[in-house]
N, C-alpha and C positions, 0 to 999 in steps of 0.2 A: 923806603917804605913809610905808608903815612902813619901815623901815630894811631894807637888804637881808644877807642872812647870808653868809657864806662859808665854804671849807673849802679847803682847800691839800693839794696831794699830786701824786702821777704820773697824769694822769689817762690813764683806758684808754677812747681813744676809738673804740668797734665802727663806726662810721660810714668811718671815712677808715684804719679797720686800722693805728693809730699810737698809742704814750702818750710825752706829753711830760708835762712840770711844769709845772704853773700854777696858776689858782685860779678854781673855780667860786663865780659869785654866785647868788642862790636866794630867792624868798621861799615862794611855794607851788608856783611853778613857776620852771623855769635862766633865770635874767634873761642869762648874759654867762659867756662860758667862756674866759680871757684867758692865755694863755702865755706864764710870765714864769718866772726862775730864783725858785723859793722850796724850801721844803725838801721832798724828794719818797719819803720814807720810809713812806706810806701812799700806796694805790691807790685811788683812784677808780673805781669801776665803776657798770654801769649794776644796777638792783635785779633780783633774781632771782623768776621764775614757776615754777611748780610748774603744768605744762601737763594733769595729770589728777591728781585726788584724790578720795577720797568721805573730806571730813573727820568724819563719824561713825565711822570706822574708828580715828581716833585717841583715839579714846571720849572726845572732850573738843568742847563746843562750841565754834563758831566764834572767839569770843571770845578763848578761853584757848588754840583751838589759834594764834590771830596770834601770841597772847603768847608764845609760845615760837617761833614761826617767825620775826621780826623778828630773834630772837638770830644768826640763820642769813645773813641778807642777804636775806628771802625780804620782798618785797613785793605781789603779787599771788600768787591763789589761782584757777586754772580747776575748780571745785567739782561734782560728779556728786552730787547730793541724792537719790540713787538709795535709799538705805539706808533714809532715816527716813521717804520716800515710800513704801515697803514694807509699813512700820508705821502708819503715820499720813495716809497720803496729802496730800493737798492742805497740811492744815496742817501738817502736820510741816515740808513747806518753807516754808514763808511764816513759821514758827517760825526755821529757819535763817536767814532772810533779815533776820530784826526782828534777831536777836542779830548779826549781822557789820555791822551799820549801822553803828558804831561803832569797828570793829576798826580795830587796825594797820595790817593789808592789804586789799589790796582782793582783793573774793571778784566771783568773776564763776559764779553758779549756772545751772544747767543747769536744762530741763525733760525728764526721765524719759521714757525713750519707750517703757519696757518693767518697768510696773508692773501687774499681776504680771510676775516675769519670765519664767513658763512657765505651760501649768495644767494642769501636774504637782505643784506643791505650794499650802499654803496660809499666802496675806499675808493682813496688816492691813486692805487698801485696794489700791487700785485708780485707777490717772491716765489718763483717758479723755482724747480728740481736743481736746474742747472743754474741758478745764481745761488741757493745753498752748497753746490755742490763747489763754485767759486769760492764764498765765504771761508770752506774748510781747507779746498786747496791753496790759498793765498796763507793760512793763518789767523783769519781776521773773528773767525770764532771757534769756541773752543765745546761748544754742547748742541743739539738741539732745541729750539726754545719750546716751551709748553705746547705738548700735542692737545689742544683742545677741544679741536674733533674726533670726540671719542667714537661719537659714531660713524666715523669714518673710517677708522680700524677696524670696529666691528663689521661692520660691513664692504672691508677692503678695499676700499676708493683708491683707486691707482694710481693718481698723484702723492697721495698722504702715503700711500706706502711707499713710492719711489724715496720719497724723500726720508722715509723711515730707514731703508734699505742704504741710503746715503752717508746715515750718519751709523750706522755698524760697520760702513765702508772703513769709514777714518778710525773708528771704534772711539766716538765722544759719546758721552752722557747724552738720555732721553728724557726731556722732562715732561710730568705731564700735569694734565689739566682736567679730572673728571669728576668734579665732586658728586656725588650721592652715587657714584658707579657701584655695585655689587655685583657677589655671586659668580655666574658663570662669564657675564660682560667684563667685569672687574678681571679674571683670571686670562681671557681673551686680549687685553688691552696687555698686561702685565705682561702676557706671554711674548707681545709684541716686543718686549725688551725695553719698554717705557719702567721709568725706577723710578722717578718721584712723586708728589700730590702735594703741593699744597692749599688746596682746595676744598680740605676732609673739614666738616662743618659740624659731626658729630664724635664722638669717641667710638663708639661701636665702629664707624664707619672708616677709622683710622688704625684700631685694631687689625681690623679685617684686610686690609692694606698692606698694613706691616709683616702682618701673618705670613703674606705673599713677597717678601723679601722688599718693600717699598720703601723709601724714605721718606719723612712724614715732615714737610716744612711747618713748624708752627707760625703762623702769622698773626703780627701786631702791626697794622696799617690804621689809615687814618679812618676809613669808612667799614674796613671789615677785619674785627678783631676774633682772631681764636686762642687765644693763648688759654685764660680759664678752662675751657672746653678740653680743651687736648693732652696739657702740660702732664697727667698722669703716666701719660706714654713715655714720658723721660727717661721713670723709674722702669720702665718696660721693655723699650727697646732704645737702651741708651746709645746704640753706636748707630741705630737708622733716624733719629732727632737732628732737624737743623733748625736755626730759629732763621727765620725774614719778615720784611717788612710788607714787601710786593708795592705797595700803593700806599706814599706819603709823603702828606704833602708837605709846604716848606715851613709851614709856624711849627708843627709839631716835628721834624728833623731838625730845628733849633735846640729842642726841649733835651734830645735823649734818641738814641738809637738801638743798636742791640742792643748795646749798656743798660738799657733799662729792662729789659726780658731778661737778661741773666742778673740782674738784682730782684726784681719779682719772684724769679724761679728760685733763686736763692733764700727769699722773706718765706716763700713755700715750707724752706725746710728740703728740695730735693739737693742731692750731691752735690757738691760744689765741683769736683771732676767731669763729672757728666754735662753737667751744667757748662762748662767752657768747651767742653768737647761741643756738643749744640752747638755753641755761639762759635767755634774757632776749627779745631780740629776736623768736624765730620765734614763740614762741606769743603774744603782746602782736601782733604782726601780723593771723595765723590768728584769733586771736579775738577781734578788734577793740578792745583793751585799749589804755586811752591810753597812748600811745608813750610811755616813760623809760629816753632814749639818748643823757642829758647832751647832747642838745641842746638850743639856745634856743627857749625855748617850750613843751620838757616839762614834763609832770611832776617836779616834783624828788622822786624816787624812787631813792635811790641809795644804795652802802653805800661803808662807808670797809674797807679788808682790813688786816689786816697784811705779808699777802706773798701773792702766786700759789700759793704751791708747797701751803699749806696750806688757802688760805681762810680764817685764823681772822677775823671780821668784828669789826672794833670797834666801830662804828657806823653803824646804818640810819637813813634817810630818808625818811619816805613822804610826800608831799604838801608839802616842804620841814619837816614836822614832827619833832624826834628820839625816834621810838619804841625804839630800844635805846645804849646808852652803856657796853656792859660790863658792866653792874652789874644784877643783878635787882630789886633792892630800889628804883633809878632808875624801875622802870617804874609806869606810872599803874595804881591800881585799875582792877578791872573792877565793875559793876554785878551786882546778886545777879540771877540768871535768874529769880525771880519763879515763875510755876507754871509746871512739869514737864509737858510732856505726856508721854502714854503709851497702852499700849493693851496689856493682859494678863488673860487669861480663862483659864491652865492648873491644870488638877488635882494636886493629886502624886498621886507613885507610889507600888504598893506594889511588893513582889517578884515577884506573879504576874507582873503587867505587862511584866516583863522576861524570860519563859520564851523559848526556842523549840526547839521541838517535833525531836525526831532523825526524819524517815522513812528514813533508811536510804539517803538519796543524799548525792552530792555536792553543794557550796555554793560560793557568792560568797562572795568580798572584798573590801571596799577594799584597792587598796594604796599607801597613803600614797608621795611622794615629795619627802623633806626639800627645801626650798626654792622649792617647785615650788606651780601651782595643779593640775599635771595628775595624775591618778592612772593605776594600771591594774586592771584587772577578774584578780583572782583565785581561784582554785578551789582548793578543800579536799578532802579525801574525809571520806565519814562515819565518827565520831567510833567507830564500833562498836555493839554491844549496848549503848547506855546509852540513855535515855528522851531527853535532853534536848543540845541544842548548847551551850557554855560556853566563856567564855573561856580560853586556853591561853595565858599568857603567855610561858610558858616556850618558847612557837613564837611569840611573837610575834603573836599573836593572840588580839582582845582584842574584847570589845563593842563597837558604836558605836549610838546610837538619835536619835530627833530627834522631840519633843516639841511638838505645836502650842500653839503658846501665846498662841492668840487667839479659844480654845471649849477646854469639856473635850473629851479625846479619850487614847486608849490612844496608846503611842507606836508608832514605824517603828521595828523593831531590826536589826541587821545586825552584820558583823564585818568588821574594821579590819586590816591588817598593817602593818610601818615604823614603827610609832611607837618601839617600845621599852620601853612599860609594863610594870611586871613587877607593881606593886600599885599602889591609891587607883582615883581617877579625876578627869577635868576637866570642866569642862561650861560652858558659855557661853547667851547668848541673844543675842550678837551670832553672826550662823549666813547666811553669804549665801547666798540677795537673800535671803529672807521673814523671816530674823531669825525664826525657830522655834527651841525650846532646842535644841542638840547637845551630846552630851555621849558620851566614852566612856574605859572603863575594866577594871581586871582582875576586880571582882565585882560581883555586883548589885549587895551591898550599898553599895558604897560610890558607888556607879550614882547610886542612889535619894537615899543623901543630898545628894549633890550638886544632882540637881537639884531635891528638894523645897526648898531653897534658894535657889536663884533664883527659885523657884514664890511660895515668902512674900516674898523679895524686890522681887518683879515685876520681874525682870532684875538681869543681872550676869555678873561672874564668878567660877567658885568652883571650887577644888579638898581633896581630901581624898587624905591621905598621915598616916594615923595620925589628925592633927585638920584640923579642914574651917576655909579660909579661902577669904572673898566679899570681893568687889567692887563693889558693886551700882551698878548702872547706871539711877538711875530716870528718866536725860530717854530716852526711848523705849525705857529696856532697853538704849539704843546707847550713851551719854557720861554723865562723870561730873558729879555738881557742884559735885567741890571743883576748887582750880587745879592747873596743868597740874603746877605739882610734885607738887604730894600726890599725883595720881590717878597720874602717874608712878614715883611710889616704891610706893604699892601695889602695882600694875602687876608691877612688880620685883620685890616682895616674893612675887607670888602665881607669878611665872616660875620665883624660887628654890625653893617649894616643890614644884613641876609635877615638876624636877630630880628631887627625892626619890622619885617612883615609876618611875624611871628610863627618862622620856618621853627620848628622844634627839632630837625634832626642835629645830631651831636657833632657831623660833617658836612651840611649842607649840597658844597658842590661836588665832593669826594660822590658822596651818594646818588646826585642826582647825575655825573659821572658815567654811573651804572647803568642806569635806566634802559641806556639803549644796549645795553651788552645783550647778544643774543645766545649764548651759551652759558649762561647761568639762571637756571629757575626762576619764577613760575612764566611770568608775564613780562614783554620786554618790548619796545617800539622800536623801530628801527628807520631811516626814511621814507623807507618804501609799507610803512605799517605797521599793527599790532602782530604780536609774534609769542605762540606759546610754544614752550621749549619741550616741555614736555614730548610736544608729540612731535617737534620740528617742523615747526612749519608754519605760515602765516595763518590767521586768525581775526574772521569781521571784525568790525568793533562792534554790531549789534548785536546782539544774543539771537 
């Protein structure tokens, strides 16, 4: 028999809501958890889950994103492969799945229940009844990913149900997706056997969720933060609380992960039990995640802290294995990714492509709102006696267009408000759900170079402020392949120039990301056009 390990410290036992001093034994799983005076200047806690994420948002595969989430305390990962399902459908996940085989953490993936996620624009692929019904009979996921056609419950769309019907087949978790849902819609959707939201943008509107048996994901990502908003519900319904990130990108998963939401909630003053229940316990429940709650029999999945007040974590645990020790350079290679998948068929542009035409009326907006996924629908008057619409920086109002980039095709053009551009422009091909370029800016021209650039590229990210700087993204356009450092200091490098054309939003591409999402409020472009969600449905762009 192998020898068993130990680690000595204050341990924080969430079971009996008590830390005393002692010393846990361990070899892949807690042999013996003994209470004795030793020295108790490190804390023992149980490993932190990250209860919603689409790790392609961190533009880093699975692999490289453990690598830096282990620095964090994070040990499991509840994963929405929504993204590169977009792109790539079937294989893209089963790509995600081969690469996290190996990881740090443990990834627990979802099967997509809304690929495409409208057909109002245009994906890669498409995850039909019977390749979810695949996913679950193989193994390969363990919940449904966010139903975020809510109105497609409501009004029983026979695919969305199939696949709903699919997943109480296997009997996994239903995740959902409906932010500002209430009332009788909300209790319809709920009835559907859909249990989560992390979506809920208001308190009242997460209340009233939870009321209804719902778990309430609090989300700190990099473009859309709720935690202040929500975090009261702790104290309210501490065992339906999980915390996630959903959307984050790679400079700011350097910084701090859960770790840092349960040190905030902690500076709050809420429980400190409840409080790792959130961050460990409740979603390792919910979604069937082997239990690691330093008790005998776990998983030894556990981090060492330095103190509560900070969370800085010295050393993680996964499996009784030590995948972080403080030190970067301690950590094990990763394996090269081998071949990229992908999938890009776009043209570039020229200038025509980016006209549009003055009739003499009034126009849409987006209008951007820093931190936020939600926008709001605004109106412009016509520009006057001039032929053509163009950016006005100077008001704040600037291009925005969205590129298919899975056939030739002219783009969607539209106009933006909130960002702050005064010159350049940015442009991405990560662009939720279909991953189509978006890109917007103060001239054409600087329109066009951007995204003829991700176009040779085959994805990426790139901005132009006097000289054009890319990113390129070739595992589906979505993640990079170098590690999580590089692609992070790029990352950074390409925020500081974004700065230069005096973009003010706090996440630039996280945000502009959004843009084209056509299930989150108010106003949203999609390739195929402007799109208010409100009413679902497309939308002129002249008044």
């Amino acid at each position: 028999m192998e020898p068993l390990n130990q680690v000595q410290g204050t341990i924080v036992d969430t079971q009996s809501r008590r830390m005393f001093r002692g010393t846990v034994w361990f070899d892949t799983h807690i042999r013996s958890v003994v209470e004795e005076d030793c020295p108790g200047d490190r804390f023992i806690l149980p490993g932190l889950v990250d209860a919603h994420v689409h790790v392609e948002s961190s533009l880093l595969p699975p692999s490289e994103f453990a690598r830096l989430a282990v620095r964090h305390g994070t040990v499991a990962v509840v994963s929405d492969p929504h993204e590169i399902a977009n792109v790539m459908g079937v294989e893209g996940i089963r790509f995600l799945i081969e690469n996290a085989r190996d990881a740090d953490v443990r990834f627990l993936f979802g099967a997509p229940s809304c690929v495409p996620a409208t057909p109002f624009e245009t994906s890669g692929a498409s995850v039909s009844a019977l390749d979810i019904e695949d996913l679950f009979r193989e193994g390969l996921a363990g919940y449904l990913s966010e139903v975020m056609n809510f109105p497609g419950v409501l009004h029983a769309d026979v695919e969305l149900m199939q696949k709903i019907q699919i997943a109480h087949k296997y009997n996994v978790p239903l995740d959902g997706h409906a932010p500002g849902l209430r009332g009788s819609g909300l209790a319809q959707y709920v009835a559907a056997g859909i249990s989560t939201d992390h979506e809920c943008f208001q308190l009242d509107e997460a209340r009233e969720k939870a009321r209804l048996g719902m778990h309430i994901l609090i989300r700190e990502g990099s473009a859309s933060a709720n935690f202040e908003e929500l975090i009261p519900l702790l104290a309210e319904y501490p065992r339906q609380v999980m915390f996630c990130t959903d959307d984050l990108h790679p400079d700011d998963l350097m910084k701090g992960h859960i770790n840092r939401m349960v040190a905030r909630a902690l500076a709050k003053g809420y429980d400190l039990y409840d409080t790792l229940d959130a961050a460990s316990r409740n979603p390792a429940l919910h979604y069937g995640l082997p239990p690691a709650l330093l008790r005998v029999g776990d998983p030894a999945d556990f981090l060492l802290a330095e103190g509560l007040e900070n969370m800085k974590v010295l050393q993680t645990y996964r499996d009784g294995r030590l995948v972080w020790n403080g030190c970067p350079a301690s950590q094990r290679q990763i394996a090269p990714l081998g071949e990229l998948p992908n999938r890009f068929h776009a043209r570039e542009l020229c200038l025509e492509d980016l006209r549009v035409p003055n009739i003499g009326k009034p126009f849409r907006a987006i209008g951007a709102i820093d931190g936020s996924l939600i926008t709001r629908s605004l109106e412009f008057p016509s520009p006057g006696d001039v032929p053509e619409i163009v950016s006005q920086p100077g008001q704040d109002l600037v291009k925005i267009l969205v590129l298919n980039r899975y056939r030739p095709s002219a783009p969607a053009v539209g106009f933006i408000s909130g960002t702050g551009i005064r010159k350049g422009a940015l442009a991405a091909s990560v662009a939720h759900d279909s991953h189509n370029i978006v890109a917007m800016g103060a001239d054409d021209q600087s329109l066009v170079r951007v995204v003829n650039a991700l176009v040779r590229q085959r994805g990426g990210i790139a901005v132009c402020c006097d000289d054009l700087k890319v990113l390129p993204l070739p595992v589906a356009g979505l993640m990079s392949a170098w590690s999580g450092e590089e692609t992070s200091a790029m990352y950074s490098a390409l925020q500081s120039v974004a700065r230069g054309t005096g973009c003010s939003l706090s996440a630039p591409f996280m945000t502009l990301s959004f843009m084209s999402l056509l299930v989150i409020p108010e106003l949203k472009l999609s390739d195929r056009g402007l799109f208010h969600v409100g009413t679902f449905s497309p939308i002129p762009l002249y008044v």
